[in-house]
Structures are given as structure tokens and as C-alpha cells.
LUMBA-360989 format. One record per residue (C-alpha): x, y, z. Coordinates in nm, 2 decimals. Example, Ala and Ser with C-alpha at 12.3 -4.5 7.8 and 13.67 -1.06 7.14 Angstrom:
PT      px      py      pz
PT    1.23   -0.45    0.78
PT    1.37   -0.11    0.71
***
This chain:
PT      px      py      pz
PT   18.21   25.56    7.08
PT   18.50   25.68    6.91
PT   18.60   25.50    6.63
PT   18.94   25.50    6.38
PT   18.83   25.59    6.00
PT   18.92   25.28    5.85
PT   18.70   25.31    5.56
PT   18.91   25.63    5.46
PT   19.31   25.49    5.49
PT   19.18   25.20    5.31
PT   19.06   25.47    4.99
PT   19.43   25.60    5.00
PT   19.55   25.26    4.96
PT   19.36   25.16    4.68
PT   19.59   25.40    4.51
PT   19.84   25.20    4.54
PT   19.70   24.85    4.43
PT   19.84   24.67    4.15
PT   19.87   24.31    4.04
PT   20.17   24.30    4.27
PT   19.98   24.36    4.57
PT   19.72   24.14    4.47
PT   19.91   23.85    4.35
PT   20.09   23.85    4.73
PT   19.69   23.88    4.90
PT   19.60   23.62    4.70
PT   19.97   23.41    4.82
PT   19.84   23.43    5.18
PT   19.50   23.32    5.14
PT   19.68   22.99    4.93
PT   19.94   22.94    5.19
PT   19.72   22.98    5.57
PT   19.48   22.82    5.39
PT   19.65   22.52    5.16
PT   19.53   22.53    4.84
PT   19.60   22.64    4.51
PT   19.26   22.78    4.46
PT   18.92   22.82    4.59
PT   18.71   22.70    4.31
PT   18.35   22.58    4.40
PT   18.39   22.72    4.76
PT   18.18   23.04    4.92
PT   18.39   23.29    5.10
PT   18.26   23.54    5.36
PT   18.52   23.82    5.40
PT   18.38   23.98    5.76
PT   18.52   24.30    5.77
PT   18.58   24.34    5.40
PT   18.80   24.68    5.43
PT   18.96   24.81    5.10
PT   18.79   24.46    4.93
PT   19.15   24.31    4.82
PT   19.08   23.98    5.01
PT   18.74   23.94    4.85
PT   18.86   24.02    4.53
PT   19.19   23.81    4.57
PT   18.93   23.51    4.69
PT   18.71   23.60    4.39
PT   19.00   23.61    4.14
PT   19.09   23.20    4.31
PT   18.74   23.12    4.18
PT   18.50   23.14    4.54
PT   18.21   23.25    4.58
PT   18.20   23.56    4.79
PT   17.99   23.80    4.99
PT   18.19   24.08    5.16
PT   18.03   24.34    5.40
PT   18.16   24.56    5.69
PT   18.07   24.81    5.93
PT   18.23   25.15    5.73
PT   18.07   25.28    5.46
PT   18.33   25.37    5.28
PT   18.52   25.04    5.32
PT   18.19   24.92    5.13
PT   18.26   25.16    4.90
PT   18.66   25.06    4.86
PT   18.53   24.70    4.80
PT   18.22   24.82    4.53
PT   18.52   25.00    4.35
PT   18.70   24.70    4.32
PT   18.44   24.46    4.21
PT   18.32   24.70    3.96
PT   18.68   24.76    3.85
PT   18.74   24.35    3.84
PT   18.40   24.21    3.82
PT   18.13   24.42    3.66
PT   17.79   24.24    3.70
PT   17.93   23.94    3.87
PT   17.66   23.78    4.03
PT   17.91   23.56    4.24
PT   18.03   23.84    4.46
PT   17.80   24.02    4.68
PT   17.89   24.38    4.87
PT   17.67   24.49    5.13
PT   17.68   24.71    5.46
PT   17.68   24.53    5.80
PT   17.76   24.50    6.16
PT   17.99   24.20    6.30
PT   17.81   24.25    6.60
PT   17.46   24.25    6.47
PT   17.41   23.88    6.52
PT   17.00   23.90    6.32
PT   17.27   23.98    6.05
PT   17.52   23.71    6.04
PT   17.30   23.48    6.13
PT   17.06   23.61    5.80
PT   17.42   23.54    5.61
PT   17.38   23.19    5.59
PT   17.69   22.94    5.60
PT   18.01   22.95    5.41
PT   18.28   22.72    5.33
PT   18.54   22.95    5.44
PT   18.49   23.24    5.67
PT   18.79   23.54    5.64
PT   18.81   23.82    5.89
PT   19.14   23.95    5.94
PT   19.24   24.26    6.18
PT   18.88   24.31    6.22
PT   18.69   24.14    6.58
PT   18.95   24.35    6.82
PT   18.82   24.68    6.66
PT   18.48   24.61    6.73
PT   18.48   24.72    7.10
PT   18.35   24.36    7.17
PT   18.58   24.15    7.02
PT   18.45   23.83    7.19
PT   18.10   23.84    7.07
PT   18.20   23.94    6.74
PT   18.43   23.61    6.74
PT   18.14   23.43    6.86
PT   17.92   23.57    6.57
PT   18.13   23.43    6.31
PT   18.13   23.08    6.45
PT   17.77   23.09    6.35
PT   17.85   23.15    5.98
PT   18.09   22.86    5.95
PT   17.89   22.55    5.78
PT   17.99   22.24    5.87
PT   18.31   22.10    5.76
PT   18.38   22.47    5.67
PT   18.67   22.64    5.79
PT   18.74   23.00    6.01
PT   19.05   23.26    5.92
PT   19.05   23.51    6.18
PT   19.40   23.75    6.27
PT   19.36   23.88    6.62
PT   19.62   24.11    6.80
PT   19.88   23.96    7.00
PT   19.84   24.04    7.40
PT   20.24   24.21    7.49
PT   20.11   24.22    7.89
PT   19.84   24.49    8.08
PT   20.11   24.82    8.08
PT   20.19   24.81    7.75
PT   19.81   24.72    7.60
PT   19.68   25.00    7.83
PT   19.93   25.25    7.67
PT   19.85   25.16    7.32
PT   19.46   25.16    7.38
PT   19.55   25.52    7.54
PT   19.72   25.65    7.24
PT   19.44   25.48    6.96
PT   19.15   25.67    7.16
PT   19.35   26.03    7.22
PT   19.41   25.98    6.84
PT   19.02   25.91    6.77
PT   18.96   26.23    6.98
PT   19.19   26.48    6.83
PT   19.16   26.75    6.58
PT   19.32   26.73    6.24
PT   19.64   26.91    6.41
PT   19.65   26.62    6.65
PT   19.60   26.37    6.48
PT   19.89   26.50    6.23
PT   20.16   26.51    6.53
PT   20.04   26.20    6.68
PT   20.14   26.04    6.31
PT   20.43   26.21    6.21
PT   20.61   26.11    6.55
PT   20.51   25.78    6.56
PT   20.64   25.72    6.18
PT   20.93   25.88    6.23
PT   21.04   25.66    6.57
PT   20.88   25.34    6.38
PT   21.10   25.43    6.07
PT   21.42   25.51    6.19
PT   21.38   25.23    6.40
PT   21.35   24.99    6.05
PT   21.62   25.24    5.92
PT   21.88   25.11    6.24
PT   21.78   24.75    6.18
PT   21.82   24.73    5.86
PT   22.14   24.87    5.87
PT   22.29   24.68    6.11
PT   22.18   24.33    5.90
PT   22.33   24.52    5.59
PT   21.95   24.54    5.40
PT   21.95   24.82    5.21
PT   21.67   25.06    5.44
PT   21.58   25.21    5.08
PT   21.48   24.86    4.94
PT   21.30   24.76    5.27
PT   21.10   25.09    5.29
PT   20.97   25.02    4.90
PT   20.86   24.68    4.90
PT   20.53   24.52    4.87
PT   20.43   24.39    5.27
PT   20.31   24.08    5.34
PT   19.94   24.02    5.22
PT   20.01   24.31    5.04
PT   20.00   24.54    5.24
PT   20.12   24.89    5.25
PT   20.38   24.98    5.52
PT   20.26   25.36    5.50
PT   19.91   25.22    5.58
PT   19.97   25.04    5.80
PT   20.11   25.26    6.01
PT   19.83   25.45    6.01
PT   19.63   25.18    6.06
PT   19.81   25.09    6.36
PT   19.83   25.47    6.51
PT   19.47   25.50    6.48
PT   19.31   25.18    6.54
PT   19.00   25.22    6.79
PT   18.83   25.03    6.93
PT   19.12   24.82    7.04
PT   19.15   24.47    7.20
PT   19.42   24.18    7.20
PT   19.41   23.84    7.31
PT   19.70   23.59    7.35
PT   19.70   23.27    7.16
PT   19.60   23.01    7.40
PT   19.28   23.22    7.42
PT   19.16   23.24    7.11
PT   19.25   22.89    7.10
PT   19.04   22.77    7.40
PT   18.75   23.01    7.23
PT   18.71   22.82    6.95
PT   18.74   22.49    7.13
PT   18.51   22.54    7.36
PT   18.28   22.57    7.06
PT   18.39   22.24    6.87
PT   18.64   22.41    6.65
PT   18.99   22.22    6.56
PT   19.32   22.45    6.51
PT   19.44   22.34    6.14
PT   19.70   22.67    6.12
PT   19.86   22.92    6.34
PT   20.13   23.17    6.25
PT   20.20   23.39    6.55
PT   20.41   23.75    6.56
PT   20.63   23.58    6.78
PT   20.49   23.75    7.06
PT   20.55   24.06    6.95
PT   20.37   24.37    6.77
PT   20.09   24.22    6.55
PT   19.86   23.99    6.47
PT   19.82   23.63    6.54
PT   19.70   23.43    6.25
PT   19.42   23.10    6.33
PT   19.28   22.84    6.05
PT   19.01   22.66    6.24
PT   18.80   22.37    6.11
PT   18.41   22.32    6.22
PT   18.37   21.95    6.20
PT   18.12   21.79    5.99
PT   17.83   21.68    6.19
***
């Protein structure tokens, strides 16, 4: 299968992390998730990428055991706990498949499970949302981000473009970017203009959780596998399995990711 090198636009932006960046990962993890900090709690970050979430969780006292699928996200993530927390014996990195379920299941139970942006590039997002359900303890709690459905044509076409981007060469792969940044861009550049931000200002600033807006472009160019659900299903997902809905932020039905906080009731 043809799969998006997440590991490697995730080393890129580690050049860019500072206590900016972090201090805002570490503001989303407090808000979806209500607290002020995460002392005395274990945190699984599924799909760890560049390792800003475990370290943010880390950094609000948990307990944490990252792993992913990439290599060199496992890599991104060693980098930062050596770089934060040399010989820590409270955060664990280690290689692993989502969809490996002798593997989760070997994981044990945590209080709070964090995969964001992760089970729809699997290529089967529903078993790997089902995987992590087994990895929530009771009375523990499930932060997932899956990408918002826009309807069949406009899925199709995006899955279309993630996989010709897998398959091309570096030339390819190099057009395929540099158009889509410059439409995504100007498009920014025409908003912004006509609410009177300054498109300078906009372009510069830290993202939400973070984030990068270069990388995520890239991210989102290259992506593959690719999947999207709409809210109401991941909802009935979870149900169906004795989860309760504490938090949902949506993208407003637009292009992104749709944010859960699910509790697994205490038996």
C-alpha cells in the first residue's frame, strides 16, 4: 500500500518547536480535556507523530507511553524525550501498529487514550477505532480527531489526489505541493484581506495545537491512506460500545478534523 511519509514532515517540524508551540499543545490537551493538569493519570498517545502531545502530556505530569506505526515518528518522539526527559522512566517510546490488536491489547489500560489525525490514515480506520476502545480502563476517557465527511465527490477527489501524490516521483510530488500551497495561500491571502487581518500576521502565527501551517499543508497534500467519517458516526461507534460523548468540537462541516472526548463508564 502506498503510504504518506509522515514520520519525515514531522522531522522538519521539529525545527520549528519551541515553548510557544508547546505551551499551545499543551492548551488543547487542558481545554478538550478540562483540567489544569494531568497529574497521577497514564496517557497513551496512539499515533505519537513528531511526540509534542506526549511530551505536552508528560510536561502536565501523566504518565505516558507513545508508539506509532513510522519509524521515524518514533524517532521524532525519542528526540524529544531525550531532549526533555533524559532517563525518565514515566514515558515510554516504542514502535507499533494501531491495527495490530496482540499489540494494543499487550498495552494495557490507560486513564486517558490520545490519538489525533491518526485512525483515518490507517487504511482501516474502523478497526483501528475499535482497537483503542480496548485500551481505555474503566472510568478512563478516549480523545480521538477523525476527518470530517464533505459528501462522496469531493472525498473521492481528495483520496485521488493523497494516492497520485503517494505514487509520484520527487518532481511530482514537488508540483503537486507547490500548486496546492499556492491556491490554499492565496486563498488565506483573499480572506484575510477582505476581514482587514493583516495576511503577513496570519501566515506567521503559531496554529492551533501548535501546529505548523506549512506542515500542515503537507500533511494534508499527502495524507494516504485516507478515510472520513461524519460526526453522528463516530458518535454511534462509540456508543454502540458503551462510550458517553463528554466533548465535541466539529470543523463546522468543513475541511478538517472533528474533535470527540468520550468517557468509558466505570463498571
Amino acid at each position: 500500500m502506498e503510504r504518506f511519509e509522515f514520520g519525515k514532515n514531522w522531522r522538519s517540524f521539529l525545527k520549528h518547536l519551541d515553548d510557544r508551540r508547546i505551551t499551545e499543545a499543551q492548551k488543547s490537551l487542558q481545554t478538550m480535556l478540562d483540567c489544569n493538569d494531568l497529574q497521577g493519570k497514564t496517557f497513551l498517545d496512539a499515533g505519537c507523530g513528531s511526540g509534542l502531545f506526549s511530551l505536552s502530556a508528560r510536561m502536565l505530569g501523566a504518565s505516558v507511553r507513545s508508539f506509532d506505526y513510522d519509524s521515524d515518528s518514533v524517532e521524532c518522539t525519542r528526540l524529544l524525550k531525550q531532549r526533555y526527559f533524559p532517563d525518565d522512566d514515566k514515558w515510554e517510546v516504542t514502535e507499533g501498529d494501531l491495527l495490530d490488536i496482540k499489540f494494543v491489547s499487550e498495552l494495557g489500560k490507560y486513564d486517558i487514550v490520545y490519538c489525533w489525525g491518526v485512525v483515518h490514515h490507517t487504511g482501516q480506520m474502523w478497526k483501528a477505532m475499535d482497537n483503542l476502545s480496548l485500551a481505555v480502563k474503566d472510568g478512563g476517557r478516549l480523545f480521538i480527531s477523525v476527518y470530517n465527511r464533505r459528501g462522496t465527490i469531493r472525498t473521492a477527489l481528495t483520496t485521488w489526489r493523497k494516492r497520485e501524490y503517494s505514487r509520484s516521483t520527487i518532481l511530482g510530488k514537488t508540483v503537486i505541493l507547490t500548486s496546492y500551497a499556492i491556491y490554499f495561500l492565496l486563498k488565506k491571502f483573499i480572506v484575510d484581506v477582505l476581514r482587514f487581518n493583516n495576511p503577513l500576521k496570519s501566515y506567521l502565527r503559531i496554529g492551533p495545537r501548535g501546529m505548523s501551517m506549512w506542515h500542515d499543508i503537507v500533511d494534508w497534500v499527502g495524507g494516504y491512506p485516507f478515510e472520513t467519517a461524519r460526526p453522528e458516526e463516530v458518535f454511534d461507534f462509540y456508543r454502540k460500545r458503551g462510550f458517553i460523548l463528554e466533548h465535541l468540537k466539529t470543523c463546522g462541516g468543513g475541511l478538517g478534523c472533528n474533535e470527540f472526548v468520550f468517557q468509558k463508564p466505570s463498571s
